[in-house]
N, C-alpha and C positions, 0 to 999 in steps of 0.2 A: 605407256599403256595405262588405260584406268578398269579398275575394276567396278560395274553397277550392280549394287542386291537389286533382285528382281522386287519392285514396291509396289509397280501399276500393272493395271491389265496392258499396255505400251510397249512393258518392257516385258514383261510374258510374250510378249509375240516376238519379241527380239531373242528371247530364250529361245523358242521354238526354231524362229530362222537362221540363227546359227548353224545349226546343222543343215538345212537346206542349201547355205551358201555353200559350205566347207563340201559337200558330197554333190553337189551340183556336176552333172556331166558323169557321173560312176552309177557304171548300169548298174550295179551287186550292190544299189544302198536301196533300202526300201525306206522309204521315210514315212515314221509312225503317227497314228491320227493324234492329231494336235489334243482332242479332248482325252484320249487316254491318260498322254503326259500332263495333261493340266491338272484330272484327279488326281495324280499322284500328292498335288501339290495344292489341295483343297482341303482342310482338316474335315469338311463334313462328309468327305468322301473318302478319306483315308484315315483307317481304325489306328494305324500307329502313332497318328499325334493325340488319340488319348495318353500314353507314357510318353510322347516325344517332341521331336522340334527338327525341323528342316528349313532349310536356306539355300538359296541359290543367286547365281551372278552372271554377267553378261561378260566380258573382255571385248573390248575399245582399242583398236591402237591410239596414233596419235591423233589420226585423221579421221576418227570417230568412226571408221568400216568395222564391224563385228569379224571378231576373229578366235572367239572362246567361248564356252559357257561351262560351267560346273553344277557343282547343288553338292551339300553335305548336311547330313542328317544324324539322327539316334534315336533310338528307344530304351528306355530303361530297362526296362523286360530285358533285350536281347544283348544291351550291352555288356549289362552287369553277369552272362552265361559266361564269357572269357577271365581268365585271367586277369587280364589290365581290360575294364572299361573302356568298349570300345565302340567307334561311331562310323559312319560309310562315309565314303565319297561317289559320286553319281553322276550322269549326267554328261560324263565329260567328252568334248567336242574340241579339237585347239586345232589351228593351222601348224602346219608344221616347223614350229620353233620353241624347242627347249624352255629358252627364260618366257617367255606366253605360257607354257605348260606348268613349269616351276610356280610360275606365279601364282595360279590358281592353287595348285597343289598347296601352298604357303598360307594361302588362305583359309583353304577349309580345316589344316591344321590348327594353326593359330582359333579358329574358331572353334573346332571342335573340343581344344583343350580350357576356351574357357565357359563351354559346357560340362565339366569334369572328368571329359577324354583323356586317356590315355596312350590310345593308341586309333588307329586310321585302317578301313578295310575299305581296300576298291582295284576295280571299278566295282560297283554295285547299287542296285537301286533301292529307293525306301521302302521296305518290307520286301524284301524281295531274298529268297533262300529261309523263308519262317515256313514252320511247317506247323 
């Protein structure tokens, strides 16, 4: 498995079709406009990366067919309201297999603690439950 950070508009569209593939054929998925989810991940268009930082990533098997995507983000404002500083995870799409899910999950950890995270909320999207 490899995991790609989304860098290009290329691999933005690999984000996005992730979930096209994975819900492909399931009547009950509605699949969301590609420019909704692209603002989220635009800073001129999302007020939370004035306090913040998001990231996201693709999952590859071996054979390079898309079979995951994540994103994990923060806000200083909302992290620092909890307890232990705390960051989201987003995004998340995985084919049905554990170490593919672990994996990402491992990721956005490991990333978000070295944003000064301490702890991990998800599923949940960036800015998303701020009132």
């Amino acid at each position: 498995m490899k995991l790609i950070e989304v860098l290009t508009s290329h691999d933005a569209k690999k984000f996005l079709d992730v979930a096209r593939k994975i819900y492909k054929g399931d009547k009950n998925w509605i699949c969301p406009q590609d420019d909704d989810i692209e603002a989220i991940f635009d800073p001129s268009k999302n007020a939370y990366f004035n306090q913040g930082k998001a990231i996201r990533w693709i999952l590859q098997d071996d054979q390079g067919n898309l079979i995951g995507r994540v994103a994990a983000f923060y806000n200083l404002k909302k992290a620092h309201t909890y307890e232990q500083p705390t960051g989201g995870l987003g995004f998340f799409e995985c084919i049905d297999n554990q170490e593919a899910a672990f994996f990402m999950f491992d990721k956005c950890k490991e990333w978000l603690q070295e944003q000064g995270m301490e702890a991990m909320d998800g599923p949940i999207n960036f800015g998303e439950n701020d009132h």
